[in-house]
Each structure stands twice: as C-alpha cells, then as structure tokens.
N, C-alpha and C positions, 0 to 999 in steps of 0.2 A: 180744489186740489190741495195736498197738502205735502211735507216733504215728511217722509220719515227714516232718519238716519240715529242705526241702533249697533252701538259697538261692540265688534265682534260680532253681530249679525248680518251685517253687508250693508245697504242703501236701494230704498224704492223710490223713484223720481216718476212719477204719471202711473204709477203701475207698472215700471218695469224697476227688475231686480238688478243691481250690483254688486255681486262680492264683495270689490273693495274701491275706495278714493280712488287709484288709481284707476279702475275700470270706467267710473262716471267722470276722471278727466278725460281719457281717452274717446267715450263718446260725445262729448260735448266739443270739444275740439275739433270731432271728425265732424260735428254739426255748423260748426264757425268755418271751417274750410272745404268744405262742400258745397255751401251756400252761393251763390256768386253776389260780389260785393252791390249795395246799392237794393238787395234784395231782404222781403221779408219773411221772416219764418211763418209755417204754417201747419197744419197739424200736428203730428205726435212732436214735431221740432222744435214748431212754438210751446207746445204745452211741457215739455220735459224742460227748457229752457227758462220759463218760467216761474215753474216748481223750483228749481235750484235758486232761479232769484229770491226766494224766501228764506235761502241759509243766509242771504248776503248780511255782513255783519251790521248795513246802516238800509237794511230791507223797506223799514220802516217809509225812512224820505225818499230812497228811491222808486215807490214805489205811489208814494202820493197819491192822487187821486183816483188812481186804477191804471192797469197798462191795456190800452188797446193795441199795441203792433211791439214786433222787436227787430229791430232790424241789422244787415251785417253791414259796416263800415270801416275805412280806415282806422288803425289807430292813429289818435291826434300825436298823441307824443311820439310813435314811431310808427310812422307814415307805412312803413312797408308789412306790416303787422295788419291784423283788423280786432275790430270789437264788438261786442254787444252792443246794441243804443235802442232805447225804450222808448219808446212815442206813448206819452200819456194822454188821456182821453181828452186833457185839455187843450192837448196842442203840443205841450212842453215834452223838454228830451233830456235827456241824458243818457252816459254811457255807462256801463259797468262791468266789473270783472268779476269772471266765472272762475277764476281762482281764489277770491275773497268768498266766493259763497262759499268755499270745500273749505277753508278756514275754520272751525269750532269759534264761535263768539266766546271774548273773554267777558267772565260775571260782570264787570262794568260796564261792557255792552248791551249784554242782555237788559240789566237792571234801567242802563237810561231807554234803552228802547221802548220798555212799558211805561216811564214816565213822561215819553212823548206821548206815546199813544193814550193815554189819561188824561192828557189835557186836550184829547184833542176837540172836546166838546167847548172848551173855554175859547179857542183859537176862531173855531167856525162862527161863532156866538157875535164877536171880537169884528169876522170880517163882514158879519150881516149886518150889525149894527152901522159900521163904516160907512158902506156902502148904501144904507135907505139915507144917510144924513148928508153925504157928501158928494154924489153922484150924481152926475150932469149926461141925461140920455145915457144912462147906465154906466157909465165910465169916469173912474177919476182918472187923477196923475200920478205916477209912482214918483216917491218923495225922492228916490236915488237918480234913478235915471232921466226923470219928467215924462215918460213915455205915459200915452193913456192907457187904461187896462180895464177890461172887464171885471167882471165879481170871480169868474172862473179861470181869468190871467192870474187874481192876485194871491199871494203866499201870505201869511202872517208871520212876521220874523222878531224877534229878542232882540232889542238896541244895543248895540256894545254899546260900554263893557259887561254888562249885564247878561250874556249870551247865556244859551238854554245850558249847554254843557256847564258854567259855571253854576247856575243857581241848580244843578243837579248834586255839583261838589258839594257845594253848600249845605245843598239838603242833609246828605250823607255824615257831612263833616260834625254840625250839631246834632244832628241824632246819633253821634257813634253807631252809623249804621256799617257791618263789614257784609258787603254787598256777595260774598262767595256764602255767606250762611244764609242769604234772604228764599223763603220758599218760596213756589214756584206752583201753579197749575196751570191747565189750558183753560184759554178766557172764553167762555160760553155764550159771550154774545161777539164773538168774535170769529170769522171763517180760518186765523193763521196764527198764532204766534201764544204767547202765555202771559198770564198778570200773576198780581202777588194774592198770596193766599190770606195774609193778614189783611181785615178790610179797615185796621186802623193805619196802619201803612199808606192805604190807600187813601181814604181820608185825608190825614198829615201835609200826604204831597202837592195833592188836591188845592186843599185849601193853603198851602206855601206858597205852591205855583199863582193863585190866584192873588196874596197879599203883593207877592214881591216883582211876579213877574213885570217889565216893561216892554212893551209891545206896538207894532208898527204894522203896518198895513202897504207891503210893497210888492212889483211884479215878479210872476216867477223867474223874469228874466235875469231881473238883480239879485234875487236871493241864489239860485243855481250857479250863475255865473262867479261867484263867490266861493262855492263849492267845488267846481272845476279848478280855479285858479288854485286854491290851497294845492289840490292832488299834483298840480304844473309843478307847482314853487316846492312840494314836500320834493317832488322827484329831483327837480333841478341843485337844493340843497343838499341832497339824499350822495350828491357827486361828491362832497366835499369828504374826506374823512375822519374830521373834528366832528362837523355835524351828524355825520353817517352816526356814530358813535354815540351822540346828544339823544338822536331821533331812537336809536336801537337798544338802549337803557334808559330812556326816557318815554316811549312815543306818545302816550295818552296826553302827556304836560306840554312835552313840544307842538302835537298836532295842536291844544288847547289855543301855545301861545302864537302860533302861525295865523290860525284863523282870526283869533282877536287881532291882529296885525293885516290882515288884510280887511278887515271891516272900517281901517279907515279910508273917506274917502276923499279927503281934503286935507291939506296942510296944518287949516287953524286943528281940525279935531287931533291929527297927530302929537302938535307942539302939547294941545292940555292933556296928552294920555301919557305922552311917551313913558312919565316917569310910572304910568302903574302897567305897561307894559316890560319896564326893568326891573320893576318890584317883582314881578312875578318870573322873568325870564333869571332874576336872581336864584330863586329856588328852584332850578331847572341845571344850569351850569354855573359852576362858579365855586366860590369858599361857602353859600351859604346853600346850593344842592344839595336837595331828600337824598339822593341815589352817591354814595362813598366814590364811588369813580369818577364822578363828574367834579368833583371840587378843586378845580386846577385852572391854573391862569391861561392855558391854551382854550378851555372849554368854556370858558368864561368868554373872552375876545371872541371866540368862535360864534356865540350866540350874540354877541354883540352886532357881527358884522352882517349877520344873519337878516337881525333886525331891521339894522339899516338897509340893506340889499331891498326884503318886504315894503317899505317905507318909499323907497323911491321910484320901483319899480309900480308903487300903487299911485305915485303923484302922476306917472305919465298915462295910467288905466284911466287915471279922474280924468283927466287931462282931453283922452276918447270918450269917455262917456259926456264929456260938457258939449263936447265937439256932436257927437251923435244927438244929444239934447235939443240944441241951436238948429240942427236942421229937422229935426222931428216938429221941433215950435214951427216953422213956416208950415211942417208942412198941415199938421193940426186946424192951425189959424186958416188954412185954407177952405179947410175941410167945412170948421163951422159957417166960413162967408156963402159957402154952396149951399149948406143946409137952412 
C-alpha cells in the first residue's frame, strides 16, 4: 500500500478518495472513536490507518520492523483521550499520532529519513555480527537496562553524544548540503518512501556513516523508552512559555538538545557532558542563538533550567531502571540454575 497525497488533488489512503486534510482527519478520527478501547483495528480500518502511518514525519522508526496489529488505547498523556499504538512483529509497541502523519515532512525530515534508511544494511550487519560473538542460548544483556534480549528484541542505537540526528548535521554541515534543494525519487527496491537521485550523495553518506558512526547493541525496550520520554518532557516543557517559545523557533535544535539530554543515564556521564550539552544549548538560547529572537537572558536561564529539570528527572529514571535491573538479575540467575 502506498499513500498518495497530491496538492490540490485531494488524498487516496487504501484507495479511497479525499478531497481534502480535513475529510481524511475526520475519517480517521471517526476510526479512533468508534473502535472501542483495548481493541484492534481490522480491515479497511487497519489498512487505511496504516497507510496514513506512512505520512508520519519519523514513519521510518516507527515503523521498524513491520507493523502486525494497531490498536486503540488510552492516551498516556491524557488519559481521557485515546491513541494509535503499533504492536510490531517483534513484540515492541509504540504509539503514534494521526495528526503528525497529515503534517507535510519538513526537507530535513525527509532528507534524514533516507539517511536512516541507508544505513540500514550497516545497523543489521552490526547486530548479527553482535549476536553470533556474544550470545549465550541466543540472548545477551542490554548494556542499559541489563535485561536479556533476543536478536529480534535488539535495536541498534548511536552512543551519545554522537547520536544519528547529530552526525546527520554534520554530514550536511561539511558538505554544504541545503537539504530543500536535494533531489528526490521513489526507491525501487523499496515498497514506501524515496532516496536521493544523486548516487554520489549516496555513496558520501554511506561511507560517513560507516567511518564515524558509534554504535551499540541495546533492547528495543531502552531505545523506545527513550523516545517516549523526550515526547513526555517535550510536552511537559512545551507548558512553560519561555520554552513554548525556545521549542516554537527553534524545534529541530531543541528536540536535538532534549534527546541528547535524556541519553544520560547516570550521574558520572552527565557530570563529563554537561559542559557540551551547554555548548550546544548555547546556540539554541541565549546571546550566542542561530535564531535573533532567542538571544535574551530570559531564554537563556529558560534552557538552563530546562536542562536541569531533564538531568534530574533522568537520575530518578536511572534510579528505576537499576532498581528493575537488580530484580531482573535474580530472576535471570534463576532461570539459568533450572536450565
């Protein structure tokens, strides 16, 4: 299936027609509240439903290794609300919003999206090699959480500070690449989405991703849970209206420095970052801010306190995950004395 939405010609989601945005939120809305909660979608429901998941601007990750179910649930953040939530073939879940799919991807979207999707042969490579060297009855340890995982539990994830979205900056930054002029086709060994037309582009990144990249081998549990928490902390700070403000003239720099900010997951690594997590929140707010609005001593302290908030509220996350650690270890250790 594929989406196709053509401006000024309306929106086809499964082979049915749209007019206009509004028509295809209104049907999918009536699909979220018609459903009853706890329930899975199933024919034209599921399929229309998941066709729009393809607009979603980060389609990419949430879509991972295939979606087998979609189901309707609460929303987390507001409980009296419900949402999408993806059961992937491996097991793993997440949720997602049907109003981010009717969103237009901004060109830096787009662009890193196919620079995931490029590397995805480097990542899989990465976690088989892992897995034939380190694996005990098929399962190692996830490095964050100590939990045991399968080959098809585990993610491959970018070490802060070194995260994919930075070494995408990067890429961009020395190639003076401006990412709104980069062409475009549809990828022909691909069932969704588009790569670049230039194959030295391709190339380039290719082979960037593979000098520079650093790489780890952890469960989806940590790597997801990581991605929810930003969406929590974006909303919870999203209240403030210094940051409303940070996040709404800034958001690609701020979402950047949030996430790099919740990848810590212990004290010592915080104390050796912090200062290049202020090097960088400097160019974000403050006197040395890219964006003229932002260079003010309220917006400055604003992302200060920002920081701090992400920083401690992650000491008490660590804090549960040692805690969840500690009783996973007996129950592990059990596991083996029976086998």
């Amino acid at each position: 299936m594929s989406t196709t939405i053509a401006k000024f010609k309306g929106y086809i989601l499964n082979g049915e027609f749209f007019r206009t945005k509004d028509d295809v939120r209104k049907r999918i809305h009536d699909v979220l509240y018609s459903t009853p909660v706890g329930m899975r979608l199933i024919g034209d429901e599921h399929a229309i439903v998941l066709d729009l998941l393809q607009g979603h601007p980060d389609a990419t990750r949430k879509i991972g290794c295939g979606v087998e179910a979609i189901e309707i649930r609460p929303n987390p953040r507001y409980p009296k609300e419900r949402t999408f939530y993806l059961i992937r073939v491996d097991g793993s879940e997440d949720d997602f919003s049907y109003l981010k799919c009717l969103r237009a991807p901004k060109p830096l979207e787009v662009f890193t999206g196919i620079c995931r999707k490029l590397i995805g042969w480097q990542m899989h490579w990465l976690k088989s090699s892992y897995f034939r060297e380190y694996a005990k009855a098929g399962r190692v340890r996830c490095p964050l959480t100590g939990r045991w995982m399968t080959e098809t539990q585990a993610h491959v994830d970018h070490i802060p500070p070194d995260t994919f979205a930075r070494l995408v900056t990067n890429f961009i930054d020395q190639n003076n690449i401006k990412v709104e002029n980069v062409a475009l086709q549809e990828d022909r060994e691909s069932d969704i989405g588009k790569t670049f037309v230039s194959l030295s582009l391709i190339e380039n990144w290719v082979n960037y991703h593979k000098m520079n990249a650093k790489l780890r081998v952890i469960s989806g549990y940590a790597n997801l849970s990581i991605v929810g928490r930003k969406e929590q902390v974006l909303n919870r700070l999203s209240e403030q209206t210094d940051i409303a403000e940070i996040y709404e003239l800034a958001p690609v720099q701020f979402e950047f420095l949030i996430e790099l900010a919740l990848t810590c997951t212990n004290q010592q690594w915080q104390d050796q970052d912090r200062e290049c997590l202020e090097d960088f929140a400097a160019r974000v707010a403050g006197p040395e801010a890219t964006h003229p609005l932002l260079r003010t001593k309220r917006h400055e302290v604003a992302i200060d306190v920002a920081i701090d908030w992400v920083l401690s509220d992650n000491v008490s996350h660590s804090q549960g995950l040692q805690r969840e650690r500690e009783v996973d270890e007996i129950i592990q250790t059990s596991l083996w004395e029976i086998q």
